[in-house]
C-alpha positions in Angstrom: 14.3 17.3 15.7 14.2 13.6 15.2 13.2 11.1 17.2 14.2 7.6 18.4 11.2 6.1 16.2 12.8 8.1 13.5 15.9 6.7 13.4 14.4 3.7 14.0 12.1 3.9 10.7 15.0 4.3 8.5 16.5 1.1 9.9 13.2 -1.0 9.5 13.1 0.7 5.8 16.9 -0.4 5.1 15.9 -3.7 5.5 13.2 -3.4 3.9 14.7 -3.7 1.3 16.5 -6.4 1.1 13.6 -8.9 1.8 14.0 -11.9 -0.5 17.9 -11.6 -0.8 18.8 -13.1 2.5 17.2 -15.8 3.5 17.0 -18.5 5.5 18.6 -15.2 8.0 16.5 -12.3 8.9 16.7 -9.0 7.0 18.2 -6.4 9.6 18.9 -2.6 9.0 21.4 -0.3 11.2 21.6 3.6 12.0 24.4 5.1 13.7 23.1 8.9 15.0 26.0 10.9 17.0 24.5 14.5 18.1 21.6 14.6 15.7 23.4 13.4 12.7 23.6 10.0 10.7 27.1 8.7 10.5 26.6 5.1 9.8 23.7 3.3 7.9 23.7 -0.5 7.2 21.5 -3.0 6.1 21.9 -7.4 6.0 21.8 -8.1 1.8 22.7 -11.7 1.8 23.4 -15.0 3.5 27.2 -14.8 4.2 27.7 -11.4 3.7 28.1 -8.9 6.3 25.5 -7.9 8.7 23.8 -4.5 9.2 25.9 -3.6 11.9 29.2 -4.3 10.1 28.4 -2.1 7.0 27.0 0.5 9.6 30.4 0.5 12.1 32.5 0.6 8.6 30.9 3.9 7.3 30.9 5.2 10.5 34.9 4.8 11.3 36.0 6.7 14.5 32.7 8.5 14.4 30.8 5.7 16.2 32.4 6.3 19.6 29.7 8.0 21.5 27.1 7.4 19.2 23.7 5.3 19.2 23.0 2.5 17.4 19.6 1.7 16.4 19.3 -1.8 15.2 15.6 -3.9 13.8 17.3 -6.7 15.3 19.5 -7.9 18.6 23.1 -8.9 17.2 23.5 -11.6 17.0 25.7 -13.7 19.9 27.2 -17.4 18.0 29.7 -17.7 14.9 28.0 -18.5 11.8 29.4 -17.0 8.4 30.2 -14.3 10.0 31.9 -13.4 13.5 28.8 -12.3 16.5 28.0 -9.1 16.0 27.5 -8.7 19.3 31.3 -9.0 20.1 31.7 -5.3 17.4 28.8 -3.6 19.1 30.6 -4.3 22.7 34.1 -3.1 21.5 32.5 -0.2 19.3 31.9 2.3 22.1 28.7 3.6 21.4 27.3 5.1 24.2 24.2 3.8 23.7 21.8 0.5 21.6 18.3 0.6 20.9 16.9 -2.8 19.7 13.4 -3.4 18.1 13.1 -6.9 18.9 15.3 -9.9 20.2 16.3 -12.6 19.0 13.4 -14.8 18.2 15.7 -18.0 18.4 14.8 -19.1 22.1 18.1 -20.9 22.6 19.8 -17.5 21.9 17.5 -15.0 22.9 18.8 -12.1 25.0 22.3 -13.5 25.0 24.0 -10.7 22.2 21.7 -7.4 24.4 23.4 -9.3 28.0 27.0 -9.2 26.0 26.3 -5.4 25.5 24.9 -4.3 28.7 27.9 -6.5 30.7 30.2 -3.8 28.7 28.3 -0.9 30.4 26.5 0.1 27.4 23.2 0.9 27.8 20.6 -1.0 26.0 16.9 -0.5 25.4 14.5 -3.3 23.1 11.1 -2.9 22.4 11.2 0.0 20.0 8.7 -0.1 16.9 8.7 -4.1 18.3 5.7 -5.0 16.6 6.6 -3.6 12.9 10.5 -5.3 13.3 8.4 -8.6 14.1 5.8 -8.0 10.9 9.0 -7.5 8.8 10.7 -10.4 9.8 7.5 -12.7 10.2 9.1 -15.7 7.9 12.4 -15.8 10.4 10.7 -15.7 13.4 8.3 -18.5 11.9 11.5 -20.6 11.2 13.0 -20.4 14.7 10.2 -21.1 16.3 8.8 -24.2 14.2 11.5 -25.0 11.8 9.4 -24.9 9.1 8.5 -22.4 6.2 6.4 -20.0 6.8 3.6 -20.2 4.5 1.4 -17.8 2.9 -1.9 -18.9 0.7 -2.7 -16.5 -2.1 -5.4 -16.2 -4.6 -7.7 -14.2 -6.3 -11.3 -14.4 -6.7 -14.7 -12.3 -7.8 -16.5 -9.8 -5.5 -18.7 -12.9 -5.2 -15.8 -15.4 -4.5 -15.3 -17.2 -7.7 -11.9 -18.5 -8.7 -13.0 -19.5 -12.1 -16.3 -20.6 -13.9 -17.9 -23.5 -14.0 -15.5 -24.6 -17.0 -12.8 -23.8 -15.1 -11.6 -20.6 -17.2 -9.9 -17.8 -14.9 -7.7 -15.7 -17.1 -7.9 -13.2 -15.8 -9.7 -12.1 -12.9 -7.3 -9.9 -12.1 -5.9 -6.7 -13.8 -2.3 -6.4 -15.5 -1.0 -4.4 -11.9 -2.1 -6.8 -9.5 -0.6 -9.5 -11.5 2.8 -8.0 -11.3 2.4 -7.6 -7.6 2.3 -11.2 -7.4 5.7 -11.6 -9.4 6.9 -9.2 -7.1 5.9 -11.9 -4.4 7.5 -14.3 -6.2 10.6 -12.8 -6.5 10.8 -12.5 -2.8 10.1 -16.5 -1.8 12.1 -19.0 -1.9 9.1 -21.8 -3.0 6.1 -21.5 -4.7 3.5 -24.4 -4.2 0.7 -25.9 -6.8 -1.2 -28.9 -7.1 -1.1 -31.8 -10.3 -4.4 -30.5 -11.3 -2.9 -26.5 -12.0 0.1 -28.0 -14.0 -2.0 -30.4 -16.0 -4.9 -27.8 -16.7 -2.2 -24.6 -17.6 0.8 -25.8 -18.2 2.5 -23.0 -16.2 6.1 -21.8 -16.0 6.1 -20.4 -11.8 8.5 -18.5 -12.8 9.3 -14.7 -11.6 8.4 -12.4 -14.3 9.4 -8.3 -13.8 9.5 -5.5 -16.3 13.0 -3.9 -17.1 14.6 -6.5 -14.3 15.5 -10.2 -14.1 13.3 -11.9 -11.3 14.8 -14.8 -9.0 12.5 -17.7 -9.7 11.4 -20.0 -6.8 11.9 -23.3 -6.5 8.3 -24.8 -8.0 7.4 -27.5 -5.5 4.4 -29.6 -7.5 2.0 -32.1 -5.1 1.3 -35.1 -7.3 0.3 -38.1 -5.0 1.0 -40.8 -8.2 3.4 -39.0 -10.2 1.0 -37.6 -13.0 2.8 -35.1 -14.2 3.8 -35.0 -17.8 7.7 -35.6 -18.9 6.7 -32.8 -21.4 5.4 -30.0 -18.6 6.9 -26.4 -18.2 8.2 -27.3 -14.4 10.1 -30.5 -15.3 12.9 -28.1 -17.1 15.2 -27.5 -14.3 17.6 -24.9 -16.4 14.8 -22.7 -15.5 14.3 -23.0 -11.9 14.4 -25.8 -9.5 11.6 -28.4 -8.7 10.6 -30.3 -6.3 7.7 -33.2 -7.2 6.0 -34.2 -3.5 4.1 -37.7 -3.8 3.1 -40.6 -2.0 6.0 -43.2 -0.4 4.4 -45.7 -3.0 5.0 -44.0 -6.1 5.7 -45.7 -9.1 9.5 -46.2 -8.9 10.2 -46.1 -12.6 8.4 -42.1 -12.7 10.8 -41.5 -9.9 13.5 -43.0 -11.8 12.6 -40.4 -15.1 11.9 -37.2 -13.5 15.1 -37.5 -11.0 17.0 -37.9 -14.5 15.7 -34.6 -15.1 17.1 -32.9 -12.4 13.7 -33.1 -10.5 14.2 -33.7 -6.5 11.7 -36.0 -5.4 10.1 -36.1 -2.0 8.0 -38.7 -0.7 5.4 -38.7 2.1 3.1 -40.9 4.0 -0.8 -40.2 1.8 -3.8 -41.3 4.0 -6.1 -39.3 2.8 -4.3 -36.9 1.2 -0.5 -35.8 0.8 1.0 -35.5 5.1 1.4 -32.0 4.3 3.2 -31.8 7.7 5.6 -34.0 6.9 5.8 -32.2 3.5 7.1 -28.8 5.4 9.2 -30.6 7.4 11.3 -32.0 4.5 10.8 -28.7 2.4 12.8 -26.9 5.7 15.5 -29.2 5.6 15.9 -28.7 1.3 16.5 -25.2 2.4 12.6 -23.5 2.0 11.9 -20.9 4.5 8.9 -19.7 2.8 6.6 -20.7 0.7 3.6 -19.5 -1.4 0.7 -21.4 -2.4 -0.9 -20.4 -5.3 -2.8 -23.5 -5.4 -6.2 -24.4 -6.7 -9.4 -25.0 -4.7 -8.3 -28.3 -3.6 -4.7 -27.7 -2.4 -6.0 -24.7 -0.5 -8.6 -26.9 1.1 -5.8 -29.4 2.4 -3.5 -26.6 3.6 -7.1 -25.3 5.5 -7.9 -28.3 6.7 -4.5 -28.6 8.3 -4.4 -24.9 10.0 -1.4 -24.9 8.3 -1.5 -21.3 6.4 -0.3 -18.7 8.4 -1.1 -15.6 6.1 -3.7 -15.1 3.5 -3.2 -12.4 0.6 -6.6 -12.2 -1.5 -7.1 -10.5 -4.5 -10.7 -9.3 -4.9 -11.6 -8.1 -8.2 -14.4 -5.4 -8.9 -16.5 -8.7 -10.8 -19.5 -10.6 -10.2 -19.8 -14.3 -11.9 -22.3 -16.0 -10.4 -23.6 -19.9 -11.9 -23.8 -22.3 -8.7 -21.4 -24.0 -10.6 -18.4 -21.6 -10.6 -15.7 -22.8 -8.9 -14.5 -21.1 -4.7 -11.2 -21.0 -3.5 -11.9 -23.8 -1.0 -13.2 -27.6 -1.5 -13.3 -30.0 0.8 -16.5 -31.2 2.9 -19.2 -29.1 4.1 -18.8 -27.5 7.6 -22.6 -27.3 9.9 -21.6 -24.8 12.0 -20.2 -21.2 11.5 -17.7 -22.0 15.1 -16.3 -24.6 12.6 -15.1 -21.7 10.8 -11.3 -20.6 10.6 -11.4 -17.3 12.2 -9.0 -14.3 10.5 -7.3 -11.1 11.6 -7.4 -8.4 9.0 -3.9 -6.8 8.8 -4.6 -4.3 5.9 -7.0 -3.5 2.8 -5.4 -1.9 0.1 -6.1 -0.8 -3.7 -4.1 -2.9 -6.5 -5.0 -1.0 -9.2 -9.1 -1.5 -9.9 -8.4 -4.8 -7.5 -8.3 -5.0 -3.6 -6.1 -6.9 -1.9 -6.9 -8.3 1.9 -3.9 -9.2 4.1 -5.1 -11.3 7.0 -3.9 -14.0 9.4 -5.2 -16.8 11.7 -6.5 -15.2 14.6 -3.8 -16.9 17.7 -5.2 -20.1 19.3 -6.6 -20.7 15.6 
């Protein structure tokens, strides 16, 4: 006999599976259950399109009278592209709604389970709560800060090297966790490096899958004075989109050449150092709701120094480099104290192949 939580999983896995496709909304998944049988399943694919509960009410038909819907997230209550889905769940009559989480917009919040419950419907929230948050970290994130939600990744030696002392790192890594990566890449809608990556390799940032075509993310460079090459991989924009961030007194005339190359240019105040605040609060508005930096020792450093990471996915490959000389993950001046330290949460430690990779996050209050 299944249970609640049961019904629940397969709603959580539904959408799942769409993560990547939908953004800047949440991915949502739907179950319909009337006397122990599925009748409607639905899941949220893109912006615009249909919610979860639409697709789920529509395979359903008459069979949703009397039934329960389990939903990842509370329907939503305002017009957007698509009519509140509140409103269908209200004049549905299911007999019953379980919700994993509410809305995490706090203008909104509770308004689409009060719509229900005001139609005599009974409602319960708080069901698998903590996974329907983890799945839909980046759109919570947004809501609450209007910012992207952004997660540093990089991969270093058992004894934390990034590279040697020359600055050679290809690869650390093996061949599976680098396709894990692409698979994270495919899934974002940014991915951040510094002028000192593009200038030393030259790189595409581009989503690369076996037997599929990838969605590449927009490559957002930071290059205080505008040093980047005319001739680099990320100024051709047929590719992907890019986004150059520099200082406010950039040479006018680089400005002038890269915009004719289709390059969007944003410019922030640099004492310093790039604002890297202001930098996330003009990536948000250009439509970046998540971002992953896969920058160098330096850029790491500044998005440390700013507590402005909010998960960390580290590679850890079964090598020892050694040399005083090789290069770490983080720059930036020493520290005296270990309470200086940022303290993490480790979510999960998993095998990529021969690598391990750590999933951790600022402890709260960090």
């Amino acid at each position: 006999m299944k249970t609640d939580a049961d019904y629940m999983q397969l709603a959580l896995d539904l959408a799942a599976s769409a993560k990547g496709n939908t953004n800047p909304n949440p991915v949502v998944g739907a179950v319909l259950v009337k006397n122990g049988v599925i009748v409607g399943t639905g899941l949220h694919r893109k912006a615009g399109e249909p919610h979860a509960e639409v697709h789920a009410f529509n395979m359903a038909g008459h069979h949703a009278e009397g039934a329960t819907l389990y939903v990842t997230l509370e329907p939503c209550s305002h017009y957007g592209k698509t009519p509140p889905c509140a409103n269908l769940v209200k004049d549905s009559k299911v007999s019953r709604v379980v919700v994993a989480t509410t809305d995490p917009n706090p203008s909104v919040a509770g308004r689409g389970i009060n719509i229900i419950r005001d139609a005599g419907i009974e409602v319960e929230v708080g069901l698998l709560e903590k996974e329907a948050r983890k799945l839909n970290e980046r759109f919570i994130h947004n809501m609450l800060t209007n910012r992207p939600f952004v997660t540093s990744k990089f991969a270093m030696t058992l004894d934390g090297k990034i590279a040697t002392h020359t600055g050679h790192s290809k690869w650390i890594t093996s061949d599976v966790a680098r396709l894990k990566v692409h698979e994270l890449r495919n899934e974002v809608d940014g991915i951040l490096v510094g002028i000192g990556t593009v200038i030393a390799d030259n790189p595409a940032l581009t989503t690369r899958l076996p037997n599929q075509k990838g969605k590449n993310p927009t490559r957002i460079i930071l290059d205080s004075e505008l040093k980047i090459p005319l001739t680099a991989q990320v100024t051709d924009t047929s590719v992907a989109p890019t986004i150059i961030v520099c200082s406010n007194a950039a040479e006018a005339s680089k400005i002038k050449q890269l915009k004719d190359k289709g390059i969007q240019i944003v410019t922030v105040s640099n004492q310093n150092g790039l604002n890297l605040e202001e930098m996330l609060d003009e990536l948000y508005k250009l439509g970046i709701t998540d971002l992953l930096v896969e920058g160098g020792a330096e850029v790491n450093a500044s998005f440390l120094k700013a507590r402005l990471i909010n998960k960390f996915l580290v590679y850890i490959a079964p090598k020892i480099l050694g040399g005083r000389n090789s290069k770490s993950p983080f720059t930036g001046p020493d520290v005296s104290t270990m309470d200086e330290a940022l303290e993490l949460q480790y979510e999960k430690v998993e095998q990529i192949g021969v690598d391990l990779l750590i999933t951790a996050y600022p402890k709260l209050g960090e």
